[in-house]
Structures are given as C-alpha cells and as structure tokens.
Residue frames relative to the residue before (quaternion, step in Angstrom):
aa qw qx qy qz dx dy dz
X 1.0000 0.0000 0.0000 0.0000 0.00 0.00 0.00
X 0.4995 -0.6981 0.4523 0.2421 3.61 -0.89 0.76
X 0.4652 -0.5589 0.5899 0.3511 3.79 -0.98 0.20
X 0.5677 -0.6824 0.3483 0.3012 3.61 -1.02 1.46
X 0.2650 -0.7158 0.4633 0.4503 3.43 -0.77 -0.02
X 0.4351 -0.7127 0.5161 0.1907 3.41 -1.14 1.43
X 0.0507 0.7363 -0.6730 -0.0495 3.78 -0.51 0.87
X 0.3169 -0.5735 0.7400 0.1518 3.92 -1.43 0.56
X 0.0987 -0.5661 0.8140 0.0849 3.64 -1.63 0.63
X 0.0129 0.6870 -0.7176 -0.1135 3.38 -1.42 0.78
X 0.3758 0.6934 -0.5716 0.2263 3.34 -0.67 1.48
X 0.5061 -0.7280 0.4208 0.1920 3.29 -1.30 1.29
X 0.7608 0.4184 -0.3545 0.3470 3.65 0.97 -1.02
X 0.7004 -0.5409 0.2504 0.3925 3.23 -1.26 0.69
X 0.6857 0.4648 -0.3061 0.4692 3.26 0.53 -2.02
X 0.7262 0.3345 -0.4523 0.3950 3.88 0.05 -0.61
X 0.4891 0.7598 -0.2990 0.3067 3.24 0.85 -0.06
X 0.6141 0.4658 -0.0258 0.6366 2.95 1.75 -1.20
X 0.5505 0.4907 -0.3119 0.5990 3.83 0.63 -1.07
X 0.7999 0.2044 -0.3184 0.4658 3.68 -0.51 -0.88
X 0.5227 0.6679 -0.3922 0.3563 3.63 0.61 -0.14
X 0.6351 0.4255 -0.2138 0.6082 3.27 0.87 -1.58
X 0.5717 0.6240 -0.3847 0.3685 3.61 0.36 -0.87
X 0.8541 0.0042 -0.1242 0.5050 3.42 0.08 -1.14
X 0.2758 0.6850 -0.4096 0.5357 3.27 0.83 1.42
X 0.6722 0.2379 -0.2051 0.6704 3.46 0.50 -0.82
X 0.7708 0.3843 -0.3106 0.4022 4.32 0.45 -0.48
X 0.3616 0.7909 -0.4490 0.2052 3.51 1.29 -0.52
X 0.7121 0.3731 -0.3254 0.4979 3.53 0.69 -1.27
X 0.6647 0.6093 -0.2605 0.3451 3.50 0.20 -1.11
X 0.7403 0.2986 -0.1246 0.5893 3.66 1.19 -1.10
X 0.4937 -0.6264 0.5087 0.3241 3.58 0.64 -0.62
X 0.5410 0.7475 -0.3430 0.1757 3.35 0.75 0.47
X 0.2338 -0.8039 0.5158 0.1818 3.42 -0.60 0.47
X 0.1324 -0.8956 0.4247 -0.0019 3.78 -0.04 1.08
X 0.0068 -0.7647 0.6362 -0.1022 3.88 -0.12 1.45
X 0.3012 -0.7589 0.5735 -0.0664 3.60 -0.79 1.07
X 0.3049 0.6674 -0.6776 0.0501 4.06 -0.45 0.64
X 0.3876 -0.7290 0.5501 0.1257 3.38 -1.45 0.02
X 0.7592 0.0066 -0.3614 0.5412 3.58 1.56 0.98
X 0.7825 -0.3841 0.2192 0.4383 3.70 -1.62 0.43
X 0.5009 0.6993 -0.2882 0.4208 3.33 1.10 -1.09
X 0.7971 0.2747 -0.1609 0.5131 3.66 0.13 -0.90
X 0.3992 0.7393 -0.1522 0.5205 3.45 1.46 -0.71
X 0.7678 0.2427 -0.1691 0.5683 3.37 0.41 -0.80
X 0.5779 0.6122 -0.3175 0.4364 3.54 0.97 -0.99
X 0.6405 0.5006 -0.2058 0.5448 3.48 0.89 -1.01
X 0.7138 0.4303 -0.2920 0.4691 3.62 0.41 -0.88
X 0.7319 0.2917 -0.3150 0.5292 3.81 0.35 -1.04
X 0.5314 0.5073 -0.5767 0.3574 3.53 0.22 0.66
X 0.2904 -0.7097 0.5857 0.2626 3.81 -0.69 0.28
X 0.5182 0.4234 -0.4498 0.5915 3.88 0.68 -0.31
X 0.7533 0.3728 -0.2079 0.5003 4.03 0.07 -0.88
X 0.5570 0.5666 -0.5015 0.3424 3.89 0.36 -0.76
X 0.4394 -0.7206 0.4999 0.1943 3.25 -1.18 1.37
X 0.4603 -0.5782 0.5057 0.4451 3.68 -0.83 -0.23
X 0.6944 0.0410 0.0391 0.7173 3.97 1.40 -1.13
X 0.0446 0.6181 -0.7795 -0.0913 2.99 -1.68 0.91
X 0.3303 -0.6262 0.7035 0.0625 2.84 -1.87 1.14
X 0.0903 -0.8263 0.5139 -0.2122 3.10 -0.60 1.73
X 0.2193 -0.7799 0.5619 0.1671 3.25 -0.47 1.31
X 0.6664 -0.6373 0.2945 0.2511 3.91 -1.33 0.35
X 0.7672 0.1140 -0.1130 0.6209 3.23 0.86 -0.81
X 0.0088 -0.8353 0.5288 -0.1504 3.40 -0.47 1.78
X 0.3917 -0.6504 0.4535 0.4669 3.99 -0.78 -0.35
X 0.6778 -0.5170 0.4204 0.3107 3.12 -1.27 0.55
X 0.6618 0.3215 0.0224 0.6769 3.74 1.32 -1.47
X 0.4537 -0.3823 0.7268 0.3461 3.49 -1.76 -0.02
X 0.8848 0.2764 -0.1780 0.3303 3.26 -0.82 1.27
X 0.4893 0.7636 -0.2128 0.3638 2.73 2.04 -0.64
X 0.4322 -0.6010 0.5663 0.3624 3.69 -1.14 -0.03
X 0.6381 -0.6237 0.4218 0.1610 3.55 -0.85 1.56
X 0.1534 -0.7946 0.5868 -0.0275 3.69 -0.70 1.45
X 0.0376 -0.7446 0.6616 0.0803 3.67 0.15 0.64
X 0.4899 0.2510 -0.6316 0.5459 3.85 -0.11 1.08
X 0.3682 0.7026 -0.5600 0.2390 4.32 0.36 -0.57
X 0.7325 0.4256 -0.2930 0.4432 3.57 0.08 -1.56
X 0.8389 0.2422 -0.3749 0.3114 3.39 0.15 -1.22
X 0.5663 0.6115 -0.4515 0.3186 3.70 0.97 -0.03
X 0.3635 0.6642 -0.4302 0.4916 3.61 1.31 -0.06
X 0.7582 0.4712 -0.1938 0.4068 2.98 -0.23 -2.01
X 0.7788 0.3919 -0.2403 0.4267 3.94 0.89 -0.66
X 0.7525 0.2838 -0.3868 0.4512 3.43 1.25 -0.19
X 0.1868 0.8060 -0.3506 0.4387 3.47 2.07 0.83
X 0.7208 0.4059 0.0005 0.5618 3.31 1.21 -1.44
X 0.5978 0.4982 -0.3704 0.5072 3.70 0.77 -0.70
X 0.6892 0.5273 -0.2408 0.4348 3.81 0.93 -1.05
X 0.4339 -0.6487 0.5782 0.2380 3.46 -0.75 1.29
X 0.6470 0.3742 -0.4018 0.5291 3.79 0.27 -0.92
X 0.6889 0.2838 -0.3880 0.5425 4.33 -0.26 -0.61
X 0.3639 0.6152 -0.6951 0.0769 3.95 -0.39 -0.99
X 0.8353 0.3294 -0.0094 0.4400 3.46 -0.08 -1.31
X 0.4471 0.4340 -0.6737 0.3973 4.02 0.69 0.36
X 0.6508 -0.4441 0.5450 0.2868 3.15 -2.01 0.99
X 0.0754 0.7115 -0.6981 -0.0256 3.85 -1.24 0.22
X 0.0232 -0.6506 0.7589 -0.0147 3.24 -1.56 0.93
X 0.6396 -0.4983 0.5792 0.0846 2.87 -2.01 1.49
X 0.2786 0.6822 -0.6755 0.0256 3.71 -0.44 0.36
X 0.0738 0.7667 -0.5647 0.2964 4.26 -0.39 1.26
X 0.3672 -0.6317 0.6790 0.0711 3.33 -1.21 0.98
X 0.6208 0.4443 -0.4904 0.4203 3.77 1.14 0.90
X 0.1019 -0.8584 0.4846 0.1340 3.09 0.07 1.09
X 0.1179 0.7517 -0.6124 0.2143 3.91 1.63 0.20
X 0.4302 -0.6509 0.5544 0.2897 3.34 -1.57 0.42
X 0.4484 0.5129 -0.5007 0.5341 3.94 1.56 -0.90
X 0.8010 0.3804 -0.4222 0.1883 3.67 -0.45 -1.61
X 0.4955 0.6616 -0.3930 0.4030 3.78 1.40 -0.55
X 0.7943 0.4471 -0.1610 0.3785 3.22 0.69 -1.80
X 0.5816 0.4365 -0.3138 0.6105 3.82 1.54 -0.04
X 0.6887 0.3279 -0.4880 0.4243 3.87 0.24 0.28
X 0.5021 0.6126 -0.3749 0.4817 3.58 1.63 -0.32
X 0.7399 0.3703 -0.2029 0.5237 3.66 0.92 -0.87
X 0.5191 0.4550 -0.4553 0.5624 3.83 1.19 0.11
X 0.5798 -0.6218 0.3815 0.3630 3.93 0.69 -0.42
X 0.3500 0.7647 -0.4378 0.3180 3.09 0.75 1.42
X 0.6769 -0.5752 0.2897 0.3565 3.79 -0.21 1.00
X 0.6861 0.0048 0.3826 0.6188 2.80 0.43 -2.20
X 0.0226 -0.7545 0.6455 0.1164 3.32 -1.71 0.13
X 0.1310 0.8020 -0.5738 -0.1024 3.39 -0.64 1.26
X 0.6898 -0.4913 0.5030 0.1727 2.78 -1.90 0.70
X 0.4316 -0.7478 0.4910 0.1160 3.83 -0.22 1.42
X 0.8715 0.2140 -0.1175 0.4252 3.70 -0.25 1.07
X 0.4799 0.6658 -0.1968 0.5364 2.85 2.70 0.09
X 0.6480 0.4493 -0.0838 0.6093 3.65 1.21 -1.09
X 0.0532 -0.7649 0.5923 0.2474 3.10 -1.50 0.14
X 0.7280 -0.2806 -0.0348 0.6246 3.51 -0.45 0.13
X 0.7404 0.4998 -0.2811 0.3507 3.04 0.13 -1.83
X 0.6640 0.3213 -0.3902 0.5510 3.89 0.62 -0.40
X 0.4166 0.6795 -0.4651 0.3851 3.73 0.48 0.27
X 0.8126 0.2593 -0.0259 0.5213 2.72 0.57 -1.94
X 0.6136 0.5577 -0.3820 0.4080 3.71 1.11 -0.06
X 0.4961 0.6552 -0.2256 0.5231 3.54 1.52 -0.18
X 0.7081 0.2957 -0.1495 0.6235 3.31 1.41 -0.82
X 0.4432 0.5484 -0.4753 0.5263 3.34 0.60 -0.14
X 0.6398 0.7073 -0.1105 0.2796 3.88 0.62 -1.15
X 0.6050 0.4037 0.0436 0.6849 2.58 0.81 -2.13
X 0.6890 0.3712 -0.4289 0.4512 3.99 -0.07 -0.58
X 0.6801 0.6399 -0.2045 0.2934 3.79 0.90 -0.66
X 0.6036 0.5296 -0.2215 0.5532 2.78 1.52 -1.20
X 0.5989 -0.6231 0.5014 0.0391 3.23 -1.97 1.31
C-alpha cells in the first residue's frame, strides 16, 4: 500500500474552507489523500519545512495573512510560492493556485513565481478539483 498523499490548503475564508474540506473528504479514501487545512503563511511554512509534516501539494490561496489573525497581504501567496522554490528541500512540492482572481496578469505571475496550476475559485467543480490534483500529484 502506498503512503497517503499529504496535500495542505492554505486558505483564510471560511465557506472555502469548508467546500475544499468536504471535497477531499468525501475522495480521501478513493484518491489517497491526506488533507491538513491552515488559514495563514505562518503556520504554512511551519508545516512545510518540516519533513515528517511537508505536504506533497499545497493548495494555496493568494492573498492571505501573514499570522492567524493577521491583516491579509495579497503579495503573501505569491511570496511563498517563491521562497517555496528557492529551497532545495520544497523546490519540487506540487503547488496549486486556488484564488477568486481570475485576472489573466495575476494567473500568469503565480505561474512565473512557481506555481503548477492556477484555479479560478467558483470555476471547477469538485471532481475537476480533485482531478487536477490527482495530476499534479502524478506528475514527475
């Protein structure tokens, strides 16, 4: 049997908070997934530079706080994603954009910061959610 695949969500708002929850909830067995959920960079990073903790994908929304409680940095997400990449130990975890900017610049700059994919929140439904990751975990 394989080791699950550990995905992180970093998002702050509730309801999406829930939605992607249920989501890889109801697929977890079926897909292999292991599903860990914070809601700023701060805890986010903590989770990632651990190697016991270090997800395989994090789905990361863009403009996040810095703290639990914090006041929302929409430059946050894409500075992750870039010191994600600078870091031999992260280079290569899988990341997906998940963002209610569906601009075409703000897409085409988390793709150049080193982001997989970028969806567009309210664009997908589950199953392409969760078929996107399925993907992105797959890929070499």
């Amino acid at each position: 049997m394989n080791l699950p695949f550990k995905i992180l969500s970093v998002e702050d708002d509730d309801f999406m908070k829930m939605y992607l929850r249920d989501i890889f909830w109801l697929h977890a067995a079926q897909h292999n997934f292991q599903f860990k959920m914070v809601d700023n960079i701060e805890e986010a990073e903590k989770i990632v530079s651990d190697p016991a903790s270090r997800p395989h994908l994090v789905l990361l929304d863009i403009g996040l706080p810095l703290r639990r409680g914090g006041e929302v940095d929409k430059e946050a997400g894409f500075k992750f994603v870039e010191r994600l990449r600078k870091d031999p130990e992260t280079k290569d975890l899988k990341i997906i954009i998940f963002s209610s900017h569906g601009d075409k610049e703000i897409q085409e700059r988390a793709i150049q910061a080193g982001a997989d994919q970028f969806l567009v929140k309210g664009d997908q439904i589950p199953t392409e959610i969760i078929r996107v990751a399925n993907d992105i975990l797959l890929r070499k």
